[in-house]
N, C-alpha and C positions, 0 to 999 in steps of 0.2 A: 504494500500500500504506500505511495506515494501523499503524503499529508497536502500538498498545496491544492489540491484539487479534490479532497477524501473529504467527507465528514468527518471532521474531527478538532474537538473542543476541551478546553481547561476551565478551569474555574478558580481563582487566589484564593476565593475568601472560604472560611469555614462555612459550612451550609445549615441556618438557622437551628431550620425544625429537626436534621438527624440527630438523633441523639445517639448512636454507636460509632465508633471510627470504622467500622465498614460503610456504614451507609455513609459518613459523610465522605470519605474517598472515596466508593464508587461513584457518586454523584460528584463529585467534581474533575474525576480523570474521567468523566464524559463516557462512563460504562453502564448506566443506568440513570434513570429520569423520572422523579415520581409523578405524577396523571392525575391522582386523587387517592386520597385514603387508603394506604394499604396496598395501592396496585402502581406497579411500576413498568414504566419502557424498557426495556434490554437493548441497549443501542449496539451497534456494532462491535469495540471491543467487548465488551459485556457476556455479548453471544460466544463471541470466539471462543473464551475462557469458560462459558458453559458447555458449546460443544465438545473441548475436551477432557471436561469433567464426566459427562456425556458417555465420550468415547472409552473412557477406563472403565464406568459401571458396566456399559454395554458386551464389552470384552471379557469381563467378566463374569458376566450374566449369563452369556452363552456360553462360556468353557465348561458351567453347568450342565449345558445341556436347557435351560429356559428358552421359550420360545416368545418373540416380541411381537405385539401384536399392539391394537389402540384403541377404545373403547370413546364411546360417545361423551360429552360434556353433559348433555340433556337427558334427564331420567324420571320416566315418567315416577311419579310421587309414589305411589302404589307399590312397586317398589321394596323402598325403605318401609314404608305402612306395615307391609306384609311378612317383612324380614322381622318385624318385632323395633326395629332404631330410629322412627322417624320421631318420638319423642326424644328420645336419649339426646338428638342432636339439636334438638328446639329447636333457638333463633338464629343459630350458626349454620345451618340450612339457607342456602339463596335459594327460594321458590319462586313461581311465578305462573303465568295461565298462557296458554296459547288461545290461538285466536277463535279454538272451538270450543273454551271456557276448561279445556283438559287441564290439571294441575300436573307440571314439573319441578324438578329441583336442578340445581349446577353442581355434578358430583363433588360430594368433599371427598370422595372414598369410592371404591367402585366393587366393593369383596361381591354384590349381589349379582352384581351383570357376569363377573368371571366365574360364579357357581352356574349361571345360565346356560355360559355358554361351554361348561364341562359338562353338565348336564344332557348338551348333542352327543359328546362322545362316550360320555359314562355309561356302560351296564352292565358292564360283568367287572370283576377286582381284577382281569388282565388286560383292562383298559388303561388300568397305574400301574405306577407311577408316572404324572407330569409334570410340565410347570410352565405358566405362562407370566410375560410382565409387559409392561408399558412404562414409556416415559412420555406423562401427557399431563394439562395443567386441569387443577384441581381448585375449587373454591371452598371459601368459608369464609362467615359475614362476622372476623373477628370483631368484638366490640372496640378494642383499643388496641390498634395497629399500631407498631413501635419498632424501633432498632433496625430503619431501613429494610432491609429482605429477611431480618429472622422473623415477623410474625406480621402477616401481611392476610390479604383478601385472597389472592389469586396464587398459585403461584406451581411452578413444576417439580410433580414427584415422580419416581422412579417407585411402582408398586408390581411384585411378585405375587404370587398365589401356587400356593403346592396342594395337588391331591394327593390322596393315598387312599390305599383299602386298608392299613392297618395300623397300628401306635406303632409297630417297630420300623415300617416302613415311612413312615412320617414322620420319627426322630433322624432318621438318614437323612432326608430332604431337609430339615431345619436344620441340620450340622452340615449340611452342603451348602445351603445359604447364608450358614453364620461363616462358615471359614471365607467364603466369597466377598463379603464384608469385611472382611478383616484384611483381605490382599486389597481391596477398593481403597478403604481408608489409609492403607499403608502406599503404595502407590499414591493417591494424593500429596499426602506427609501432612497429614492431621495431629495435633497432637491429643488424643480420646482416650474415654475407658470406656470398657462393656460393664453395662450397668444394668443388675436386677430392676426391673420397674414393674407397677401395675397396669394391668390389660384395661381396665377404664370402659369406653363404650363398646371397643374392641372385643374386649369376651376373650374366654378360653383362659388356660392355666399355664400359660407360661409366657414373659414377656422380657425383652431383654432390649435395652436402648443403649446406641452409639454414641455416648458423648463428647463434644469437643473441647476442652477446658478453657474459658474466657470468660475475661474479665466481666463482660457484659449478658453473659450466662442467665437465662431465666429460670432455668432447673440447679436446684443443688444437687452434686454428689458427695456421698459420703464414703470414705477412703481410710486405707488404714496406712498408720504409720509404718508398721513392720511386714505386714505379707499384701496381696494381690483383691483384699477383699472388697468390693464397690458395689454399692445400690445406690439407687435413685432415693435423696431424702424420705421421700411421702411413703415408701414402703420399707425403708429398715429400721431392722428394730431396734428396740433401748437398752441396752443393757449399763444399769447405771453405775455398778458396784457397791449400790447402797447396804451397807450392814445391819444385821438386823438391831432394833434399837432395847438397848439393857438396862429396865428399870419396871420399876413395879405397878403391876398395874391399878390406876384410882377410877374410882366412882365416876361416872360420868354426872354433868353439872349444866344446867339449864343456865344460861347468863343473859342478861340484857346487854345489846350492843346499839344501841339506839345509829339511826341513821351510819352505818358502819357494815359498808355493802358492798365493798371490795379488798382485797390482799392487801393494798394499802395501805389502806383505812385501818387493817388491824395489825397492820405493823406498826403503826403511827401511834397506836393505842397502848401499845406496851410489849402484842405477842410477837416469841421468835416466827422467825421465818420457817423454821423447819418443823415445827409444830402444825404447822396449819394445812390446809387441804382445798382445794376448789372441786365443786358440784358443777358439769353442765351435761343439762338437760340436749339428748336428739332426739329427733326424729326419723326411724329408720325404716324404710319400708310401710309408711302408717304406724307406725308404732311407736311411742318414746320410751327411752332409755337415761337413766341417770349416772353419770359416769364420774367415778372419782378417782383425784389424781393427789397428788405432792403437788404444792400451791407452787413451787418452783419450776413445773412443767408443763408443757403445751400437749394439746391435744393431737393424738394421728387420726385423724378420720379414718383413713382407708384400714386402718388395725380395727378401728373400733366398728367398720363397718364388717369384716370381715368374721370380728366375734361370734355376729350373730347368724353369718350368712345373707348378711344383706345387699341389697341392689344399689338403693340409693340413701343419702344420708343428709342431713343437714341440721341445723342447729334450728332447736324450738323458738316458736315466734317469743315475744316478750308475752304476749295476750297468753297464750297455751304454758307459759312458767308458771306464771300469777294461777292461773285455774289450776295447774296440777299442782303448784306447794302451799297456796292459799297464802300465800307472801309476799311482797315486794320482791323482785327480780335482786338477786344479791344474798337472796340466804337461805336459798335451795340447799339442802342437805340428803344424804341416803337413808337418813332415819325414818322409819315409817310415809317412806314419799308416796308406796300405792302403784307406782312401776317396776321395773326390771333395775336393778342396779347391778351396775358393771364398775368392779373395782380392778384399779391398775396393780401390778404383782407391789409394787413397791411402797403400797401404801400398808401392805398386810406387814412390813418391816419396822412401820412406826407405833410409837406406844402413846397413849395419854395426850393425842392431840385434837383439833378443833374442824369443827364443820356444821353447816347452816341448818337452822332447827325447822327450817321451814314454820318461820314465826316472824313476821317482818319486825326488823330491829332483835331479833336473837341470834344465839347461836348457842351450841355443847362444846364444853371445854371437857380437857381429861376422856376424849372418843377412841372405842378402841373397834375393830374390826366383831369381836364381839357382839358388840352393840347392833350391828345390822340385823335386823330380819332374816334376809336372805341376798345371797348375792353371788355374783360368778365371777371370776379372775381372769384377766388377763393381763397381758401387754400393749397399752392402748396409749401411750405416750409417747409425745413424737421426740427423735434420737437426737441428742445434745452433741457437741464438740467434745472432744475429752471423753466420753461414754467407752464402755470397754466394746475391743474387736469380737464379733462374734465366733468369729473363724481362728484367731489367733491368739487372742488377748491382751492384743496390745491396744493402740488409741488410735479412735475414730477424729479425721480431719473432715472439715468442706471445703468444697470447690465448687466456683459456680463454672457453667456448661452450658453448652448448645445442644440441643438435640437433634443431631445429622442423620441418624438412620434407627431401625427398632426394628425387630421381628418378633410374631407371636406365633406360638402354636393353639390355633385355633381351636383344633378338635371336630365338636361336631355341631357344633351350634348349630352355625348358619345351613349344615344341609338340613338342619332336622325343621328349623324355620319355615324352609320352602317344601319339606317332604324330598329331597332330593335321593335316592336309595341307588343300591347297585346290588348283586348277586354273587356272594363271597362262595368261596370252595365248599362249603358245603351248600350250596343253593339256596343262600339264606338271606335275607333282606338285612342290607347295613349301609350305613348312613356315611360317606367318603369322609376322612380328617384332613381338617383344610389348614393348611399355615398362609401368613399373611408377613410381608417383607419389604419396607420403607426405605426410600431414602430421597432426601428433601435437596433437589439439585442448587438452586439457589442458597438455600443456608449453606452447604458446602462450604460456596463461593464465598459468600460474606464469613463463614467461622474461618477459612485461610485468612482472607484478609485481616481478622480481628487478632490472628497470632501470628501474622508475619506482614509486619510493616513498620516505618520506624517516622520520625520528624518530619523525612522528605516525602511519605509516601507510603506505596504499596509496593512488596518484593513478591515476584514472581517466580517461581521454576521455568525452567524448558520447557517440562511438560504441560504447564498451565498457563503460560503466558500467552495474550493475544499474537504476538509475535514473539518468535527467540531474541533477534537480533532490532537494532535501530540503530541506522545511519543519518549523521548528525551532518550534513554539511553547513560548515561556517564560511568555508575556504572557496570564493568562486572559483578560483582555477582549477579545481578539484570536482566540476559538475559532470564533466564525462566520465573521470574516475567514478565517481558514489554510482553514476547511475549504471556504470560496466559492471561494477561490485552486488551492484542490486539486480542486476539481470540474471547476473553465475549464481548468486544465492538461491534465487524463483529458480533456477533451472534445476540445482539440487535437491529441491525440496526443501526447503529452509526456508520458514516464514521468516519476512524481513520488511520493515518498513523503512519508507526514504523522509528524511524530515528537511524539503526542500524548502520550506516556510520563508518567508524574508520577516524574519522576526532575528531577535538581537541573539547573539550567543546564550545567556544564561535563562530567556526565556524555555529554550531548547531543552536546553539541560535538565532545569527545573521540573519540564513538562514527562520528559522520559523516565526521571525519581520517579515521580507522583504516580507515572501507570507502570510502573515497576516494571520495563521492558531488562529482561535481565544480561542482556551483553550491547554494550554503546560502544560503535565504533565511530570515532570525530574525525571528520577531513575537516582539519583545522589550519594553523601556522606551518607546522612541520609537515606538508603533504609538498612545499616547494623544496624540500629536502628530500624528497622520495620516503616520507613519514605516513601514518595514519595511528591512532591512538585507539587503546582500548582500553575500555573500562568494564568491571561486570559488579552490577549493581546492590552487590550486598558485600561489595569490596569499597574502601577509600580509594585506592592508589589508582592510577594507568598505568601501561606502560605502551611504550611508542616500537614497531615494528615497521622495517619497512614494507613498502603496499605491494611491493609483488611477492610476500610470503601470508599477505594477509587473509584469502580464500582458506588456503592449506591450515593456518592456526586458528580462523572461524570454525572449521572442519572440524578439528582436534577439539574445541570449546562443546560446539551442540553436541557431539559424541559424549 
């Protein structure tokens, strides 16, 4: 590409509204353009560096043995209705009506159209093992679109789907698709962890996501200091080291706490901290649940949903506290509440401490596990920094992350959904186990850029850069040369751009940092010397060659 006559644009200033150093580099090295809310241009470089991004999954996808295929954007609503998900996915669903009053949606996900269209070739179990994917763009009406391309409206994923007729046969295919991820991301040069996560709307029993570690990360992971252990925040667990507490146990004691309706409030009043305990009320499936923890701990939803077997979970309105503790919201307790109480393990460690009488302005001092009614245990507290490893026993770190890629093993959900059946070895009606295999091409793009880039810019590889090479002419006498150098380059295959621009020397420069073109060669000063300079972009120095060796050491460089 020859710049004087290309599309192709810079930007000085920082760009207001990004808030990630991907989005605001790509938008001003002129690789992307936002449009409105969430949804972005892919300009020219932009594409390039997608493409290749592209080309690695692709390559990979198929030495599986996957087959690529592309499924429609428009789905009629029914659909998802019928799958059981078109709640799950509310308002994050783009719907709409066609002109015959028909209801569609804009696929956020496509697992139903690829059970359809297995379902032509499925009916007997030596039908499987297969696996189809696409790389095709995807929506969802995120409510708050942020950090440039990691969480957007639109945007391109890379989604697999494996059948099987059997669990052993479908652990094969998800250990062929997890190791394919693994060469994908490696290959990139991502810096990630494979991280246990929960299946979510997704379904099925087993979930594992790619993360990218950066700064700007919207998933925490959690990591051990001494061995290889990583989960996704929202599903690991706590292990806190808490010992159990040696002292004897007193009377429980009815106190007035007048207006003194949070942890706060009764620290402020005189109680320790580690005496005391917080009650909150869910709502899990229609049903509420009273869950007590160590006042020093936060809640895990997804544990405490899982306790019960539940689907969906959220916290009791204020209105539905007040009617089930008959109290002011702030002093709900497990004592005689009239629901389910779900006690965290850690709480059965403490002795003679405090929780809400369900008495507005009271509360029991001197509370021992005893005291409940009835109640079930678990692990329902979400995992601290410092908390012991569960795999090693050493200490749990975070990290924030991007989430690049995830695979689930599905199971059987979704054929049992549609009725989907085939005819196993003994002629007997079974339902295919589907896995399902993610990866978000755009976040890629932006998680590179957010771990490798510096003051001047974005740094590129070989393999990911819109071009290898960028030929900088400063030096007019030097314009048949750059342009003989750029001809031999195209002819080997060697992306290369010409930057004929009549703009000053350091604009040049400047502009080739910023889109992190990784090897600049200047026909500068020293080209009346039989000179040309090189420079590669995640180096200081140049060094100067002469120009009739300079194909043969470009050669040596892209190699």
């Amino acid at each position: 590409m020859k710049l004087k006559n290309s599309f192709f644009y810079t930007l000085r200033e920082d760009i207001k509204d990004e808030e990630s150093v991907s989005g605001n580099l790509l938008t001003r090295a002129g690789f992307i353009k936002k449009s409105s809310s969430g949804v972005y241009m892919i300009l020219p470089l932009g594409l390039r560096v997608l493409r290749n991004i592209e080309q690695i999954v692709r390559e990979e996808m198929d030495a599986t043995g996957a087959q690529e295929l592309m499924m429609p954007c428009m789905i009629p609503e029914d659909v998802f209705i019928n799958s059981g998900r078109r709640a799950n996915f509310g308002d994050d669903m783009m719907s709409f009506k066609d002109r015959m009053g028909r209801d569609y949606v804009l696929g956020p996900t496509h697992e139903e159209l690829f059970l359809a269209a297995a379902a032509m070739k499925v009916k007997s179990y030596k039908d499987m093992p297969f696996n189809m994917y696409q790389m095709f763009t995807k929506f969802r009406d995120e409510p708050r679109p942020r950090y440039g391309l990691l969480r957007v409206r639109e945007f391109i994923m890379k989604d697999a789907y494996s059948f099987d007729a059997t669990m052993e046969s479908a652990k094969e295919s998800y250990k062929k698709m997890y190791d394919a991820y693994i060469k994908i991301f490696d290959r990139i040069g991502l810096n990630y962890r494979i991280v246990t996560a929960d299946s979510g709307v997704m379904g099925g029993n087993l979930s594992e996501e790619f993360q990218a570690l950066a700064d700007i990360g919207e998933d925490t992971v959690v990591l051990c200091d001494n061995c290889d252990f990583a989960k996704n925040k929202e599903v690991c667990e706590s292990i806190s080291g808490k010992e159990e507490e040696n002292e004897e146990i007193k009377e429980k004691e009815l106190l007035e706490t007048p207006n003194v309706g949070t942890i706060d409030d009764l620290v402020n009043i005189g109680f320790s901290a580690d005496k005391l305990t917080k009650t909150l009320i869910y709502k899990i499936d229609e049903k509420f649940y009273a869950c007590v923890f160590p006042a020093d701990r936060n809640a895990n939803e997804i544990s405490i949903r899982k306790a019960v077997n539940g689907t969906s979970i959220e916290l009791a309105s204020e209105e539905d506290v007040i009617r089930i503790t008959n109290a002011k919201v702030g002093f709900a307790g497990p004592i005689s509440i009239g629901i389910p109480v779900i006690v965290d393990e850690d709480v059965l460690k403490m002795k003679n401490f405090l929780v809400g009488a369900n008495k507005s302005d009271y509360h029991y001092i001197n509370v021992n596990v005893s005291d409940f009614d009835k109640y079930t245990v678990a692990n329902i507290k979400e995992v601290k920094e410092g908390d012991i490893c569960p795999k090693c026993g050493g200490h749990l770190t975070f990290k924030t992350a991007i989430e690049v890629g995830n695979t689930f093993m599905l199971g059987e959900k979704y054929a049992k959904a549609v009725d989907f059946t085939f005819l196993d070895k003994n002629n007997e009606r079974k339902y295919p186990i589907m896995g399902s295999y993610g990866i978000g091409i755009e976040r890629v793009m932006a998680s590179f850029v957010e771990q490798h880039n510096d003051e001047n810019g974005m740094i590129w590889p070989l393999h990911l850069a819109p071009y290898k090479i960028a030929i900088v002419l400063i030096n007019k006498d030097g314009e048949e040369y750059a342009n003989k150098v750029y001809d031999e380059l195209n002819n080997l295959g060697i992306t290369v751009m010409l930057d004929d621009r009549d703009e000053r020397p350091g604009i040049k420069f400047k502009d080739m940092d910023l889109i992190g073109i990784p090897i600049r060669v200047t026909i500068g000063k020293s080209f009346n010397d039989g000179k040309a300079e090189i420079k590669l972009r995640n180096e200081k120095d140049f060094k100067e060659i002469n120009k009739d060796e300079l194909i043969e050491e470009l050669k040596k460089l892209v190699k």
